[in-house]
Structure formats: C-alpha cells, structure tokens
C-alpha positions in Angstrom: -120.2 -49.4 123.8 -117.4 -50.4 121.4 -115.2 -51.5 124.2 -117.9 -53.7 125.8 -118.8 -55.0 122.2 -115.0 -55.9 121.6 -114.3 -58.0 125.1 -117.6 -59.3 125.7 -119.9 -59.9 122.9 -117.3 -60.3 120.5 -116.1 -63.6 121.9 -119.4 -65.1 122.4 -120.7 -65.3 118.2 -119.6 -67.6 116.3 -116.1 -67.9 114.5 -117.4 -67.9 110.7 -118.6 -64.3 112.1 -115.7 -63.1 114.2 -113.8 -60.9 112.0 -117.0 -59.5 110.4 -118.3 -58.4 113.7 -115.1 -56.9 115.2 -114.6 -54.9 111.8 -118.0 -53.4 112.2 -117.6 -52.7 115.6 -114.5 -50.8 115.0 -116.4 -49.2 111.8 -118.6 -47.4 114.3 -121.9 -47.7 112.6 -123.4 -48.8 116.0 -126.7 -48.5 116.4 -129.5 -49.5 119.0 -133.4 -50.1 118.9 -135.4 -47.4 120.5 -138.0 -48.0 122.0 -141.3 -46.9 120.7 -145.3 -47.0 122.4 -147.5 -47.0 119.2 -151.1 -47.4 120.8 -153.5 -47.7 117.9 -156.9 -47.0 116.9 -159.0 -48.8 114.8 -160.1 -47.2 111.8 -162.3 -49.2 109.8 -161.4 -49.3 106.4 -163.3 -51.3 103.5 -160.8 -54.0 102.3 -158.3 -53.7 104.7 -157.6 -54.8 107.9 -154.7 -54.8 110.2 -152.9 -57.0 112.1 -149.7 -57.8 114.4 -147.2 -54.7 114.4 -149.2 -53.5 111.3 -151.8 -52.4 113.6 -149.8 -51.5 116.7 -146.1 -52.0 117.2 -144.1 -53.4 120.5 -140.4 -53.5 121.0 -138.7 -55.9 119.1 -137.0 -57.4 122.1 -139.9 -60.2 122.4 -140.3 -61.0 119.4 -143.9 -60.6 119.8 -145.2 -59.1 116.9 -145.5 -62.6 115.4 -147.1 -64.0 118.4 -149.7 -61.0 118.0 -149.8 -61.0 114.3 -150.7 -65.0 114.6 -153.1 -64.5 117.6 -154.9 -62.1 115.5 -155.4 -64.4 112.6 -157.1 -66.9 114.9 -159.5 -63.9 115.7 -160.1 -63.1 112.6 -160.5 -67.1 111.5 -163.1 -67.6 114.4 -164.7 -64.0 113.8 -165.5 -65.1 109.9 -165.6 -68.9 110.4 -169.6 -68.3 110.1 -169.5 -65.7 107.3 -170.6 -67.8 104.1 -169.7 -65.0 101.8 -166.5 -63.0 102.1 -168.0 -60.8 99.5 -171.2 -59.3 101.2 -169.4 -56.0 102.3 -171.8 -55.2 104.9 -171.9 -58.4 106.9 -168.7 -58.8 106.5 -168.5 -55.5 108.2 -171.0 -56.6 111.2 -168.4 -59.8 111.7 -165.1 -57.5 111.9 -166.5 -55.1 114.2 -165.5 -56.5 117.3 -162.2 -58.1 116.5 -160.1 -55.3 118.0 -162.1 -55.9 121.0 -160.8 -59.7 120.9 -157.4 -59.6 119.9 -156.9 -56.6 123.0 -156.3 -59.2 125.8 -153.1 -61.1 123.6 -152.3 -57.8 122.5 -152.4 -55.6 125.4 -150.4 -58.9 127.8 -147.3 -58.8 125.2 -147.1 -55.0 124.9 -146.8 -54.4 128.7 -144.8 -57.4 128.6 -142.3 -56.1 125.9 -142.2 -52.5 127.4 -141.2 -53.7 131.0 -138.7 -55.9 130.2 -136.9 -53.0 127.7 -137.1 -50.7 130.5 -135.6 -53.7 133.2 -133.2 -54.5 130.6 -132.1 -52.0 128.9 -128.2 -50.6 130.1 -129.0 -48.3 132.4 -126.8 -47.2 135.3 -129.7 -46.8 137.7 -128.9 -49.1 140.5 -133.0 -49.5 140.8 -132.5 -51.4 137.7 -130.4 -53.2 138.3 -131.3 -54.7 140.9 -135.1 -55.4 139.1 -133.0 -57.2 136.6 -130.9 -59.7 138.9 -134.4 -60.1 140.7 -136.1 -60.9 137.0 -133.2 -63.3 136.4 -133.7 -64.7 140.4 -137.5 -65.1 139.5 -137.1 -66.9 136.1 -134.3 -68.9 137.7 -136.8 -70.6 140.6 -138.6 -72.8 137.2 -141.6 -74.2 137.4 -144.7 -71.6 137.5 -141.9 -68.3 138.1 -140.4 -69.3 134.6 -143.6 -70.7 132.6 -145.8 -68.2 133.8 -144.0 -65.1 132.6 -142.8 -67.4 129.3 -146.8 -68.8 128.7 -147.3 -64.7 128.9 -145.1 -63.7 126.4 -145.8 -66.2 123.9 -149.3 -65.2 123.9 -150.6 -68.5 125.5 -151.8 -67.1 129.0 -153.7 -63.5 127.9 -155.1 -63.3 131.3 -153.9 -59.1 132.3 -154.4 -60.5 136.2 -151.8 -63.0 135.6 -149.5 -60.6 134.6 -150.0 -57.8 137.6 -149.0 -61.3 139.9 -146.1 -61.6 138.1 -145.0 -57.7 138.3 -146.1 -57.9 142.1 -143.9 -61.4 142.7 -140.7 -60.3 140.8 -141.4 -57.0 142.8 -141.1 -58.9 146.0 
C-alpha cells in the first residue's frame, strides 16, 4: 500500500499538499474505510426521529448519506405539510408512521448501490473483479442512459429498485 501510495497517488494531489502527503505516507498511519451493512429498524421514539446515516449507514464511497439524509427531509416535509400543529403528539405520531415506509425506495437504491460498487471496487486480487470493474468503467464509458442511469441512481433521483436490477443485469452482460 505505501509503495502504491508513493508512485501513483502521490503524484496526482496537488503540490501545496505533496510533502504533507508523502510524510504521512512514510509515517505509516494508513488506514482504510471498512465497509459496514447497518440495516435499521425503526423504533419510534417521542421527539426524535432519524434520518440519513443517523438511521442507517452506507459506505462512504458515494457520498450518499447526504442524498438520503436530504431525500428523507422531503419525506418528512410532505408527510407533515398537512399537520397544522407540530405540538399535538398523537397526530403527529399518526403522520410519522409511515415515513420509513417512504423514504425505503431512495434508501434501499443508494445502499445496494454503495455496497456493490465497494465490493467491484475495492483492491482485490480476484480476477472476477476485476474484470466487473473494467466492465463498470466500459458501461459508464458508452454515455448517454449507461452513464445517467446508474449516476440518476446514486444521486437519489431515479428510486425505481427495477431500474437498478437492469443496470446490475447490463453491466453483467
């Protein structure tokens, strides 16, 4: 790892950065992001209510706890956009009960999302993947609906789970 960090990464960030990198690098305080499945629950609680990674976490590699976390605040905006008091517990209760139902499809897309492309991507000297990544990279690389189908995916702007199984099945192929 320290020898790939020093001749390939190492030249690629920027110069205001160089010497900082290459000193931690040859520190040896590397470390990597595992990757975790945190499949959640709800548990109702009076007064709280979570959201994004607070709720359930997904690798970091997407980025798309944010896209979650914001998803789930439109939920929760058209879930109480009829509630005229935010301080009558027990309605308030009635209108929360099926936002984790709602925010599932967002949710559940970017998690299997996030979780396959760690696995494709992560080093690996399995020649199985790496031949699923140069076929990711072959798909993404056509444009048009193979690159902004998997991209409207991960940014949470295409939910649809049947969408996602073509994509899998195309890349596959």
């Amino acid at each position: 790892m320290t020898n790939y960090l020093k001749t390939i990464v190492a030249h690629q960030v920027p110069p205001e950065i160089y010497d900082s990198f290459v000193a931690a690098v040859d520190k040896g305080n590397i470390r990597t992001m595992p990757n975790r499945s945190m499949p959640a629950s709800p548990y109702p609680t009076p007064g709280a209510l979570l959201m994004g990674d607070a709720f359930n976490m997904r690798h970091p590699l997407t980025g798309g706890g944010m896209t979650v976390a914001l998803s789930d605040i439109v939920v929760l905006r058209n879930l109480l956009r009829p509630l005229r008091d935010l301080n009558d517990g027990p309605n308030l209760c009635k209108y929360l009960e099926s936002f984790y139902t709602l925010r599932k499809p967002v949710a559940s897309t970017i998690n299997t999302l996030a979780g396959a492309l760690y696995k494709v991507f992560s080093a690996s000297p399995d020649q199985a993947r790496k031949e699923m990544r140069q076929a990711c990279f072959d798909y993404l690389s056509l444009g048009g609906v193979f690159s902004t189908g998997p991209i409207s995916l991960l940014s949470g702007l295409n939910p649809r789970p049947l969408s996602l199984v073509m994509h899998f099945f195309a890349v596959a192929i």
